[in-house]
C-alpha positions as CSV (number, residue, x, y, z in Angstrom):
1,X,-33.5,-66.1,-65.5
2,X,-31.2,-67.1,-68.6
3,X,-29.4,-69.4,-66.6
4,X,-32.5,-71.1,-65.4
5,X,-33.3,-71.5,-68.9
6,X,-29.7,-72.7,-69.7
7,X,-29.9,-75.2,-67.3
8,X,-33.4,-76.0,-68.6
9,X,-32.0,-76.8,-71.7
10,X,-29.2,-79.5,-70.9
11,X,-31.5,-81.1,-68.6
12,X,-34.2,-81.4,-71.8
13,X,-31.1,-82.8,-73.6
14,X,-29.8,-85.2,-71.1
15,X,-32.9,-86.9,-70.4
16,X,-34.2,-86.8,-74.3
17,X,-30.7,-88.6,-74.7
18,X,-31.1,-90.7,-71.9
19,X,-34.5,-92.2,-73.1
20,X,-33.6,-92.8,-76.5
21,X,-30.6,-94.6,-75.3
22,X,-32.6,-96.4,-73.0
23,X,-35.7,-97.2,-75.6
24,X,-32.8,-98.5,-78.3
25,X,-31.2,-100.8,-75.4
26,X,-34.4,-101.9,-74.3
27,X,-35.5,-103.0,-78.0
28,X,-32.5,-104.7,-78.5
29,X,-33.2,-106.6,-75.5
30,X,-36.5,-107.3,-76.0
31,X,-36.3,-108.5,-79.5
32,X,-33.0,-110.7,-78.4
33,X,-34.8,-112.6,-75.3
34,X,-38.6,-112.7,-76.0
35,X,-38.2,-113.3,-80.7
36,X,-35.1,-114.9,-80.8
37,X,-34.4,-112.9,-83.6
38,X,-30.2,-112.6,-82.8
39,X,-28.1,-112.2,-79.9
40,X,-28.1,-109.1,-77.8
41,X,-25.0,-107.5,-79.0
42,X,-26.1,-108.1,-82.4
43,X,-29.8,-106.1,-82.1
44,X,-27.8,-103.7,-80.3
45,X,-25.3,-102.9,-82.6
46,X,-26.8,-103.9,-86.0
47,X,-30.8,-104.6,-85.9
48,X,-32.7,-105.9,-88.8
49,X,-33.6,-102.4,-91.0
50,X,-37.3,-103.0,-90.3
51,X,-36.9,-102.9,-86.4
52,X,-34.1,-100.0,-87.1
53,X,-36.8,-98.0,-88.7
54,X,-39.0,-98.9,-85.8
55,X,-36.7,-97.9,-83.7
56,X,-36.0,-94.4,-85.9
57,X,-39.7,-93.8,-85.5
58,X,-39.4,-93.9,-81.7
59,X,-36.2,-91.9,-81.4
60,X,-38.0,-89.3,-83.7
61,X,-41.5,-89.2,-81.8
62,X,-39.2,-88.7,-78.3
63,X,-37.4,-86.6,-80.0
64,X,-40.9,-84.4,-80.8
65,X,-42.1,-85.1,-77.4
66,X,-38.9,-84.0,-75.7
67,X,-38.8,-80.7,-77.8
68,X,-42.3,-79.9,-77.2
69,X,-41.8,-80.8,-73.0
70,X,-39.2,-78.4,-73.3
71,X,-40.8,-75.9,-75.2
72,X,-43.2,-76.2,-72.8
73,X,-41.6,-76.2,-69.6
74,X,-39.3,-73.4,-71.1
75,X,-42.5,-71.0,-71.1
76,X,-43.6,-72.0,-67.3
77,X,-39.8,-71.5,-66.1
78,X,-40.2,-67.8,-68.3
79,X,-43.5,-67.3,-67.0
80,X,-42.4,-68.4,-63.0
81,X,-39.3,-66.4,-63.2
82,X,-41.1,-63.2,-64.7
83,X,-44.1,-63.5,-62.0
84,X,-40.9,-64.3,-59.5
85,X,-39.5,-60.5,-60.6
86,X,-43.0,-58.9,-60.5
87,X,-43.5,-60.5,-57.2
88,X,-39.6,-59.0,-55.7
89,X,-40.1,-55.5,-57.6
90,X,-43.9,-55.1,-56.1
91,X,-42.7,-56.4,-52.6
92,X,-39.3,-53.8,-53.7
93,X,-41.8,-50.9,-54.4
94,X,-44.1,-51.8,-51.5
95,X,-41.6,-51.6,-48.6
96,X,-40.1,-48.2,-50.3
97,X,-43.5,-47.0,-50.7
98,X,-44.1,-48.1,-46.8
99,X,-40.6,-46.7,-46.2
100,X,-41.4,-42.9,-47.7
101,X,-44.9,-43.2,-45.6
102,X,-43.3,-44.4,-42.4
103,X,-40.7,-41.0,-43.0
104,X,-43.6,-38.4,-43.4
105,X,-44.0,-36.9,-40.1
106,X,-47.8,-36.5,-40.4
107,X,-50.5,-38.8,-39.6
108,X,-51.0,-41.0,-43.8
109,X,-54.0,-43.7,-43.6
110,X,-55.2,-45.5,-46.5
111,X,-58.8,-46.4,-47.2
112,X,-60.8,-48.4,-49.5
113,X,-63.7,-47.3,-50.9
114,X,-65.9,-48.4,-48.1
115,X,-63.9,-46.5,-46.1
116,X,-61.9,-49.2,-44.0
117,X,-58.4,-48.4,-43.1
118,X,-55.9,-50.1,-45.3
119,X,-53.0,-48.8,-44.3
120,X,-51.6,-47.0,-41.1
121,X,-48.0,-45.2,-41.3
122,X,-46.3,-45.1,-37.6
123,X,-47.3,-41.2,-37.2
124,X,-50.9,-42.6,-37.8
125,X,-50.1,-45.5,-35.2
126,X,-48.8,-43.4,-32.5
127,X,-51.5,-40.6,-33.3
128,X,-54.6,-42.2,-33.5
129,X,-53.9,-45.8,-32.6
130,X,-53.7,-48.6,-34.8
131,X,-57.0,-49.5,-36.4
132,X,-56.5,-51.5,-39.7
133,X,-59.6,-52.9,-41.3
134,X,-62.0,-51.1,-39.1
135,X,-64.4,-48.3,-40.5
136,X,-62.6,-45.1,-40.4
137,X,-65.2,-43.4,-38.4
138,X,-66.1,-45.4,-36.0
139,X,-62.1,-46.0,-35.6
140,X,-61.3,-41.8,-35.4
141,X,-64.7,-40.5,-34.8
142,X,-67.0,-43.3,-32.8
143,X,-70.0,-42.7,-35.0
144,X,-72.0,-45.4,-37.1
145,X,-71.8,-43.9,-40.3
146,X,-69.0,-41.6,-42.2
147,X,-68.8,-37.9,-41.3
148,X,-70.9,-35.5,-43.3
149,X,-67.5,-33.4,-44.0
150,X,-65.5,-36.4,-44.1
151,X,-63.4,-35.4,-47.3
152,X,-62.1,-38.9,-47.8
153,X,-66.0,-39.3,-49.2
154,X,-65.6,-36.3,-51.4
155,X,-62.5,-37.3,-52.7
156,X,-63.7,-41.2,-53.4
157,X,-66.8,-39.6,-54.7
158,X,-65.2,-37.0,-57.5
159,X,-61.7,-39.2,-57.6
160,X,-60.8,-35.4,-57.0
161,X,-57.8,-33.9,-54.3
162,X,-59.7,-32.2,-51.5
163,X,-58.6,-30.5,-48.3
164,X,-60.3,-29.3,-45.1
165,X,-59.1,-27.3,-41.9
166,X,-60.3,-27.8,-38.6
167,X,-60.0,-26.8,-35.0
168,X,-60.0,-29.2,-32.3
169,X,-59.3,-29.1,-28.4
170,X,-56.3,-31.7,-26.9
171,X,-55.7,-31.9,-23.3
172,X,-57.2,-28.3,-22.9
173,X,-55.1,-26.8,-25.8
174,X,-56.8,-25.5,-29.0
175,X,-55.3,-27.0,-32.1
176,X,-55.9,-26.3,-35.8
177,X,-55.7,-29.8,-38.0
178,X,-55.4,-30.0,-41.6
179,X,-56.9,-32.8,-43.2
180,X,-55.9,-33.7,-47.2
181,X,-57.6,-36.7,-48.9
182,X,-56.2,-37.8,-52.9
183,X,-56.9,-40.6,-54.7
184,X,-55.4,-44.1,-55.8
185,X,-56.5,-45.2,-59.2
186,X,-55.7,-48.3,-61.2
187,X,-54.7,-48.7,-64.8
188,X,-58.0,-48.0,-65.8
189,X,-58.3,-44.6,-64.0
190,X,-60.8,-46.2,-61.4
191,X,-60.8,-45.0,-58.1
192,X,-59.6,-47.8,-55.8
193,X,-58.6,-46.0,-52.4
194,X,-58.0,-42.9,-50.8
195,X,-54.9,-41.6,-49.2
196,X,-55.9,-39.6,-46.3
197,X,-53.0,-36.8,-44.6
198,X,-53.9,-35.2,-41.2
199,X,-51.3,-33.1,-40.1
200,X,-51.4,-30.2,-37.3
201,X,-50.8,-26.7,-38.8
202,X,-51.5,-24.7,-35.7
203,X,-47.9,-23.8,-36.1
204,X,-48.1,-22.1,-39.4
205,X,-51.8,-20.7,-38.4
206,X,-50.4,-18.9,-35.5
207,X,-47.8,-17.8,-37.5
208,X,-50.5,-16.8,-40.2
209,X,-52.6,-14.7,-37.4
210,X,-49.2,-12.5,-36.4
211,X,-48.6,-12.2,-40.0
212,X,-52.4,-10.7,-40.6
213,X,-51.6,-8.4,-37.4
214,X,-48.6,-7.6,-38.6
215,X,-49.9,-6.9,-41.6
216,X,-52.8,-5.0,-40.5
217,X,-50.8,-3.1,-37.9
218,X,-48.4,-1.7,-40.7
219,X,-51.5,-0.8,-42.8
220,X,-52.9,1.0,-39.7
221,X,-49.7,2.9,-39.3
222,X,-50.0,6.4,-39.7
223,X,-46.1,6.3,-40.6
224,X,-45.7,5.7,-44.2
225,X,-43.7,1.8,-44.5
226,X,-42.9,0.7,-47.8
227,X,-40.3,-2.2,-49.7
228,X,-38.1,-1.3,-52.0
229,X,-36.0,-3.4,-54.6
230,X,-32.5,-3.5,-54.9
231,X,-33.3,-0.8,-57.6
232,X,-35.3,0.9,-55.5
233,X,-38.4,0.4,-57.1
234,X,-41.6,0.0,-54.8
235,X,-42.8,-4.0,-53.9
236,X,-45.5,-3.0,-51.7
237,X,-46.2,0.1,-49.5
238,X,-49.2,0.9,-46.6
239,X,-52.1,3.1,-47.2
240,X,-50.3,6.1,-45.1
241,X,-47.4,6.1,-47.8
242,X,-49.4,6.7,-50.4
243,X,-51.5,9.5,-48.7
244,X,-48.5,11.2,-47.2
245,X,-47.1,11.7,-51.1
246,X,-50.7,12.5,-52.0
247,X,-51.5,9.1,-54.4
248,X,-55.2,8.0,-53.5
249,X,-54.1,4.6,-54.2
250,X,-50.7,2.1,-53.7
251,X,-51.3,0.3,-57.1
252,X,-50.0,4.3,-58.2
253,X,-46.9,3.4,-56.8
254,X,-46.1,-0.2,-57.5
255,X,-42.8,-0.6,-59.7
256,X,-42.3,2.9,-59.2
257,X,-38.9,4.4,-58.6
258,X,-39.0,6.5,-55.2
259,X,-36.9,9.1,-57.1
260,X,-40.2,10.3,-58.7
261,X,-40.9,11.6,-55.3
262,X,-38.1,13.8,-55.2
263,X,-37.0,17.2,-57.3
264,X,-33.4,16.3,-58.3
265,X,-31.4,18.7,-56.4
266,X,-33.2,17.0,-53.4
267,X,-32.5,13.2,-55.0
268,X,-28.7,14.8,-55.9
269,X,-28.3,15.5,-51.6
270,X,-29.7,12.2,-50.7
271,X,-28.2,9.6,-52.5
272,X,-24.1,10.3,-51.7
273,X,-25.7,9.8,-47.8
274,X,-27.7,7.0,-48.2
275,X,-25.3,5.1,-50.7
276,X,-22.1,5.4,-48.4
277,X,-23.9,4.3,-45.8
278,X,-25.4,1.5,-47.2
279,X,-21.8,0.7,-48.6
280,X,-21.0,0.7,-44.9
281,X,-24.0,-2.3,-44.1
282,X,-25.5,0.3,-42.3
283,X,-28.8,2.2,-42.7
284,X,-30.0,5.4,-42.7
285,X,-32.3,8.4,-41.2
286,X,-32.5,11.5,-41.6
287,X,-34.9,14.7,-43.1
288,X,-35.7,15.6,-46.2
289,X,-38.1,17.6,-48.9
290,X,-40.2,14.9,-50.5
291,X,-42.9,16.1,-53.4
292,X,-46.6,14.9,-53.5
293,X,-48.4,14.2,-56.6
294,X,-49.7,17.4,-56.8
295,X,-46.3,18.6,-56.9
296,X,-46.3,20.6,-53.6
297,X,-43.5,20.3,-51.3
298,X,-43.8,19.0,-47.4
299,X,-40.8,18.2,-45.1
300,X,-40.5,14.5,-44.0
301,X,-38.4,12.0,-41.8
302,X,-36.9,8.9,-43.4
303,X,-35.1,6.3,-42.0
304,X,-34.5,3.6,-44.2
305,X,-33.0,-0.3,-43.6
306,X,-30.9,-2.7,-45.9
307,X,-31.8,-6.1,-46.5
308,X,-29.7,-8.8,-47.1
309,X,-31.4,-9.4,-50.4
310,X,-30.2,-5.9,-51.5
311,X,-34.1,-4.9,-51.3
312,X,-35.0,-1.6,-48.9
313,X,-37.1,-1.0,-45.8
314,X,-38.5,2.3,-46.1
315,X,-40.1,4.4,-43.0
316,X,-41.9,7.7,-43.5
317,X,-42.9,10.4,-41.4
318,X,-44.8,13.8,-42.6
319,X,-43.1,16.2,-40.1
320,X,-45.3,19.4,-41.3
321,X,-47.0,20.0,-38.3
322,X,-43.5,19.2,-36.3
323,X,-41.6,21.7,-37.9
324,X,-44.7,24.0,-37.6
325,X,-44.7,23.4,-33.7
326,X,-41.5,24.0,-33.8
327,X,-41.7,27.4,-35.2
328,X,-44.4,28.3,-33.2
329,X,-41.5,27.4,-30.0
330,X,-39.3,28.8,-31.1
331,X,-41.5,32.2,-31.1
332,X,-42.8,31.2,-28.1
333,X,-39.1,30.8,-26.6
334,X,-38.4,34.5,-27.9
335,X,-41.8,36.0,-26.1
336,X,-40.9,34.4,-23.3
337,X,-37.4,35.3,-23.2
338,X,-38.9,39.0,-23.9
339,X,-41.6,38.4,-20.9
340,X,-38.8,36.7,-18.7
341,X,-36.8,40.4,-19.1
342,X,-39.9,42.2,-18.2
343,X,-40.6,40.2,-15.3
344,X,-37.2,40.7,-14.2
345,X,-37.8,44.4,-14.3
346,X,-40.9,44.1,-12.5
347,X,-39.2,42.0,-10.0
348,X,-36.7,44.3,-9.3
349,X,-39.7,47.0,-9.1
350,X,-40.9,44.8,-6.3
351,X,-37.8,44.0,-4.7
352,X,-37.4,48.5,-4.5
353,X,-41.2,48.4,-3.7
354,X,-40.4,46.3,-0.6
355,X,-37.3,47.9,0.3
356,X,-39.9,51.4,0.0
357,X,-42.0,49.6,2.6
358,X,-39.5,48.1,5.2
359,X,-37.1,51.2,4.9
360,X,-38.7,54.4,2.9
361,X,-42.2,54.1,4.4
362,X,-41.5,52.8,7.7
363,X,-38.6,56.0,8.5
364,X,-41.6,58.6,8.3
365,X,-44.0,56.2,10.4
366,X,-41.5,56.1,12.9
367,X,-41.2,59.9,12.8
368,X,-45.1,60.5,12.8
369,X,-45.0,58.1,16.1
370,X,-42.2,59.9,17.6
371,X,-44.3,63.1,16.9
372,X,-47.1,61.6,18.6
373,X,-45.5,60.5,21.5
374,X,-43.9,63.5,22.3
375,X,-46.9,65.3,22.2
376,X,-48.4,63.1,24.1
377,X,-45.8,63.1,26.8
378,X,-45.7,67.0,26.4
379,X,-49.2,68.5,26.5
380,X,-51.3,65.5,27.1
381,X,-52.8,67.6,30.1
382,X,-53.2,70.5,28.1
383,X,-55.2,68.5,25.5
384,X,-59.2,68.5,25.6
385,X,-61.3,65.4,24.6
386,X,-61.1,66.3,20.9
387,X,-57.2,66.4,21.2
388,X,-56.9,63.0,23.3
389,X,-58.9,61.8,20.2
390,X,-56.7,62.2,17.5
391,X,-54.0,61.8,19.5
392,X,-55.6,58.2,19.8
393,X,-56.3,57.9,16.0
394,X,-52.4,58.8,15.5
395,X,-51.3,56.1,17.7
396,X,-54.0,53.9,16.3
397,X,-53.3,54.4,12.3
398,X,-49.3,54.0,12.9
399,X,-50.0,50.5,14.5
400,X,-52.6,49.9,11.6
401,X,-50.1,51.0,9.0
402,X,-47.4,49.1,10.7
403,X,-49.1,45.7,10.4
404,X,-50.3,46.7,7.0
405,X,-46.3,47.2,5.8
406,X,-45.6,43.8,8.1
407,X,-48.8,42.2,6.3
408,X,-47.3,43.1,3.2
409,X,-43.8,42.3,3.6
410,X,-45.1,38.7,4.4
411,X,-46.9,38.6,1.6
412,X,-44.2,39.6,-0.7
413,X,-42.0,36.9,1.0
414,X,-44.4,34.2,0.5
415,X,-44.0,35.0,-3.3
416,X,-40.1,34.9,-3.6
417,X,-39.3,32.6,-1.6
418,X,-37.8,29.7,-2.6
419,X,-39.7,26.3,-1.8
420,X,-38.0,23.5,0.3
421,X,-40.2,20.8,0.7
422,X,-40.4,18.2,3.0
423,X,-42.7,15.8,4.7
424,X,-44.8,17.6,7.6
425,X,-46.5,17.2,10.2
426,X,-49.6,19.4,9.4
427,X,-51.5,18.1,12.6
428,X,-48.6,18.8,15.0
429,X,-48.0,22.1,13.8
430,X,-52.5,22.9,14.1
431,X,-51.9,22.1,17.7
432,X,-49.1,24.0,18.2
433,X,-50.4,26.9,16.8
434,X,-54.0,26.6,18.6
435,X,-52.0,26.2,21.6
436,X,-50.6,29.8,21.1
437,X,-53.9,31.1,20.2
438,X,-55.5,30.0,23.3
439,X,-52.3,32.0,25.4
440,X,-54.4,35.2,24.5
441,X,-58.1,34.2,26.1
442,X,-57.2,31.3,28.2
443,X,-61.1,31.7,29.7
444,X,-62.3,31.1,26.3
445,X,-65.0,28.0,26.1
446,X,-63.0,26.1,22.9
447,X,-64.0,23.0,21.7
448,X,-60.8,22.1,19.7
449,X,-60.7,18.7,17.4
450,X,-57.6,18.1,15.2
451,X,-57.3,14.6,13.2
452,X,-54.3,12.8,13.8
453,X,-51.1,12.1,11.7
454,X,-52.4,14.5,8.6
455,X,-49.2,14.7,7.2
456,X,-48.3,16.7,3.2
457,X,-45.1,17.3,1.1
458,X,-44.9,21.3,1.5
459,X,-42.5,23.7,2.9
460,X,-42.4,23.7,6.8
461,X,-42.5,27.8,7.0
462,X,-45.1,28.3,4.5
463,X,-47.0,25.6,5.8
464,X,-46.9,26.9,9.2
465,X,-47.5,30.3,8.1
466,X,-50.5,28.7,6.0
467,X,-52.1,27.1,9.3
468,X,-51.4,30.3,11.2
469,X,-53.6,32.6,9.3
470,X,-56.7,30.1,8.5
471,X,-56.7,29.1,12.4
472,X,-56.5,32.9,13.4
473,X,-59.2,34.0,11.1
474,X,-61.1,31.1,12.6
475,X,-60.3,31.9,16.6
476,X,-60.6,35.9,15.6
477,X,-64.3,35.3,13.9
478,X,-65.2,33.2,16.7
479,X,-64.5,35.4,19.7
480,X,-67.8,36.6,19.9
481,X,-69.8,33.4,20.4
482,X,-70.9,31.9,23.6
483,X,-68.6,28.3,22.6
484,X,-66.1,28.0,20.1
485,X,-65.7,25.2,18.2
486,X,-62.7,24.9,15.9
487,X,-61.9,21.8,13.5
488,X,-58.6,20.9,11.4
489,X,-59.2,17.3,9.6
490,X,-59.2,15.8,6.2
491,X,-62.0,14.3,3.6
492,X,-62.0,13.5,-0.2
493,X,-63.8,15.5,-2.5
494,X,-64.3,14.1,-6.1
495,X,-61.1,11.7,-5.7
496,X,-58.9,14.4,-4.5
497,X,-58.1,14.8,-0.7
498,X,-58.5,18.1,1.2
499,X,-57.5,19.3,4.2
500,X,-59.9,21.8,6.1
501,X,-60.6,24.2,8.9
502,X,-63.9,24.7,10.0
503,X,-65.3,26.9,12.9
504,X,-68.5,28.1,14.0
505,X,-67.8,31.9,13.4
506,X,-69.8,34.6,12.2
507,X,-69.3,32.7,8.4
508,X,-70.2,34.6,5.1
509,X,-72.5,34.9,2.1
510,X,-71.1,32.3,-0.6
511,X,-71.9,35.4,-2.9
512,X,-68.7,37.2,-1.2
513,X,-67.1,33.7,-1.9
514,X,-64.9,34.8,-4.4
515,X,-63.8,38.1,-2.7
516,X,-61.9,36.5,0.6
517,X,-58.9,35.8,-1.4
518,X,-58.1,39.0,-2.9
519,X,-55.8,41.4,-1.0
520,X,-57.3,44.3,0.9
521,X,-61.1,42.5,0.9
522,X,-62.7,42.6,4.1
523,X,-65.7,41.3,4.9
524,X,-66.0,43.3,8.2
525,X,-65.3,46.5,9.5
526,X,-62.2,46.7,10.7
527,X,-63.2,48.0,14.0
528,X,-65.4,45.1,14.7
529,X,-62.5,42.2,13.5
530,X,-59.5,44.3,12.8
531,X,-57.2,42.6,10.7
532,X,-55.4,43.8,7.0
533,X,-57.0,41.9,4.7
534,X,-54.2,40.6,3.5
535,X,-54.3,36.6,5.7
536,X,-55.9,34.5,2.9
537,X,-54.6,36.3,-0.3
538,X,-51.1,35.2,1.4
539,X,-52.9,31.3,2.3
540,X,-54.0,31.5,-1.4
541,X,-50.2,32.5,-2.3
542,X,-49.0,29.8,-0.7
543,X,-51.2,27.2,-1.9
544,X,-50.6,28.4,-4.9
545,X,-47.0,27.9,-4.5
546,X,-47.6,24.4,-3.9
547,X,-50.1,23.5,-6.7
548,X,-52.7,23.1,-4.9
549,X,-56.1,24.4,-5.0
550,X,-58.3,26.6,-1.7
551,X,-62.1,27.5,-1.7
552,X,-64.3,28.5,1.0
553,X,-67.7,27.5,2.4
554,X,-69.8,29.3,5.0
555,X,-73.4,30.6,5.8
556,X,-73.7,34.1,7.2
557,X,-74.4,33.3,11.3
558,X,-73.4,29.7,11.0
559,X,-69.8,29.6,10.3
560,X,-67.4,28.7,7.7
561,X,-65.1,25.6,5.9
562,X,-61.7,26.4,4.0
563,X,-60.8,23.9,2.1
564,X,-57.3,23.1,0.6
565,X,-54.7,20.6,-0.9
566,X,-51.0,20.7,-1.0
567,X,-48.9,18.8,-3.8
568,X,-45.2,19.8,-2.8
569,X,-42.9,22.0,-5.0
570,X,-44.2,23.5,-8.2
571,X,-41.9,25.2,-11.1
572,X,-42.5,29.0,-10.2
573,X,-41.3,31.9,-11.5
């Protein structure tokens, strides 16, 4: 600008000199050609003193004239060139202003007080399209008039900052929007526009909902979690830390030291542990006595994390009932360890029990039989009808007591033997051991149905064994009927499948239900179904054995059901 004006100035100068130069020439001329009144040189050079002070008076009035021109077209130049610089520094300021919109990555829009868009940075563009001087909501929203919740109209209203969140649906995905409106307002604090800022927070509000999760997953801990600061003094701790040191309330705790909440002998033990291994950038866990506000004692679990910060993450864990269950095992190891010893005794009672019966009762059975067939062989012609009686009942009660001991014996294996499972064929083995049923009354009517491919996870011997006595009790109770009709199949019962043998026998009273798997309780006289009474106190062994479960159904006259379920090897003793 100041050499505009400089130049200003010698062109004032110049063309103030050249028309005085030019008005003096021009006198001289005129008074020399038209009044006579000398030569030309001579009214040049040296006029007449009246026509020089003429001529003084017009040098001096364009002198005046020029001055005040200049004056004059000093202060346009001034005011051009200032309005020249306000013109460049608004255009300056309004492409950095357009340049800082263009670089905010949300949505900025402009809008004057009737609500037309302005203004549209490229976000805005690309967003929403480009709408400039159309009606906001008919541009963004398609209505007729502006939203009731429009906070553009809140904001032009109150000339206040407002802000509104909203949840909208794009291309099927849920979206949370954040809408910000603030005002533009001249010199004289008037309200002249509204920015408007729309940007998409569902970012931070998904972060914000696994925060509050977070958050209220750690308060519904029922381990204690607390922050510590670098001095070990609490930031924040859950509910559950509180109640597990007895405080009804966290505010108790706040900018307390956790060494309150340890005797000092206990603080004395923890702190070389904790310290060298937080030296180490490591953190640590381990037990300790911690004191409640009532100043009782209670055993606790820490484990504790270092932050980079200095600050601490601190776990705890009430381990009362722990260390009480663990006292209780403990006890319980010990009685067992003491009933272990006495079943060991008693097993080795058993194992001499059944050495009595296969050796120590079995040597004077043989002898009373020996007896009895000598004297048979000896004086059976001398003996009369009583004596051919109990000669009979001699023979008979060493068979009985024979299969008792063998009954016995079977039993007593069933219950030390060891298990080895396998996959079986249960409906293979049925007919197999049918098949050797029907070898001792081939003329038997039998009506024999066996469902296919039942199959269980059991050991093959016991299993068979198993089969053996539930299809013998039902071809033995069945002998006496006309037809015999024996089933072995499968059915669920309350989710849990069974396998079953069912016959048409003689049956029972489900009031003896829960007598037919005891040992040595019969039903029947022996002399009409002879048998031990030992058969299904060895099938409920061995189901048993197995982990499974055996009942019975039947009707007196009408037969009877035995139901079981075999679920492989079991821990036994």
């Amino acid at each position: 600008m100041s050499s505009r004006l400089r130049n200003g100035r010698w062109y004032s100068v110049a063309t103030a000199s050249i028309l005085i130069v030019g008005s003096w020439i021009t006198d001289s001329f005129l008074d020399a050609v038209l009044f006579s009144e000398g030569t030309f040189l001579q009214q040049l050079l040296r006029p007449h003193p009246q026509e020089l002070t003429y001529r003084l008076q017009t040098v001096i009035f364009l002198l005046v004239f020029m001055t005040c021109a200049w004056r004059k077209s000093s202060r346009e130049e001034q005011a051009t060139a200032a309005l020249e610089d306000t013109v460049a520094k608004l255009a300056f300021e309004k492409a950095r202003t357009e340049a800082i919109l263009a670089s905010v990555p949300e949505a900025v829009t402009v809008q004057s007080p009737d609500f037309r868009i302005l203004y549209q940075n490229p976000t805005a563009r690309a967003f929403k399209g480009e709408h400039l001087g159309q009606y906001c909501y008919t541009a963004y929203h398609g209505r007729d008039s502006i939203c009731t919740d429009c906070v553009v109209r809140e904001c032009l209203a109150d000339g206040q900052r407002h802000q509104r969140e909203s949840t909208h649906v794009f291309d099927g995905e849920t979206r949370h929007i954040e809408t910000v409106a603030a005002p533009l307002v001249d010199a004289t604090g008037t309200v002249i526009a509204a920015i408007e800022l729309v940007r998409d927070v569902t970012e931070r509000k998904n972060r914000e909902n696994i925060l509050k999760k977070q958050s209220a997953a750690i308060e519904a801990s029922m381990d204690g979690i607390a922050l510590l600061d670098a001095d070990g003094k609490y930031l924040y701790l859950n509910r559950a830390h509180a109640t597990i040191y007895g405080y009804p309330s966290q505010r108790e705790l706040i900018g307390c030291t956790w060494k309150t909440l340890y005797h000092d002998e206990e603080r004395q033990r923890l702190e070389p542990l904790i310290y060298a291994e937080f030296e180490k950038g490591h953190g640590w866990r381990g037990e300790a006595t911690g004191v409640k506000k009532d100043g009782s004692q209670f055993p606790q679990e820490i484990s504790l994390s270092l932050l980079e910060d200095g600050g601490i993450i601190c776990v705890v864990r009430d381990i009362t009932e722990r260390k009480e269950s663990e006292q209780a095992i403990r006890t319980l190891n010990a009685s067992l360890r003491q009933q272990t010893l006495e079943l060991q005794a008693t097993n080795r009672e058993l194992e001499a029990f059944s050495y009595s019966l296969s050796h120590d009762l079995r040597t004077p059975l043989t002898s009373v039989s020996a007896a009895g067939q000598a004297l048979a062989d000896l004086y059976r012609d001398q003996l009369d009808e009583t004596g051919q009686y109990l000669l009979n009942a001699i023979y008979t009660g060493c068979e009985n007591m024979e299969e008792f001991i063998e009954a016995m014996l079977v039993l007593f294996r069933v219950t030390r033997s060891e298990l080895s499972c396998e996959e079986v064929d249960l409906s293979a083995l049925a007919d197999d051991i049918m098949a050797e049923l029907r070898m001792y009354d081939v003329e038997r009517s039998l009506k024999w149905q066996c469902a296919p491919n039942l199959t269980a996870w059991c050991d093959p011997h016991l299993a068979r064994l198993l089969l053996q006595n539930l299809l013998g009790n039902a071809w033995k109770y069945t002998s006496r009927n006309e037809h015999t009709c024996i089933e072995f199949g499968q059915k669920v019962r309350d989710g849990v499948t069974e396998f079953s043998v069912c016959d048409n026998g003689i049956g029972f009273e489900m009031s003896d239900a829960d007598k037919i798997f005891k040992p040595f309780q019969r039903l029947q006289r022996s002399s009409d179904f002879p048998g031990t009474g030992v058969g299904l106190a060895t099938v409920f062994r061995i189901v048993d054995r197995h982990g499974g479960e055996v009942r019975a159904e039947g009707e007196a006259g009408k037969g009877a059901c035995f139901y079981f379920t075999l679920q492989g090897a079991q821990h036994h003793i």
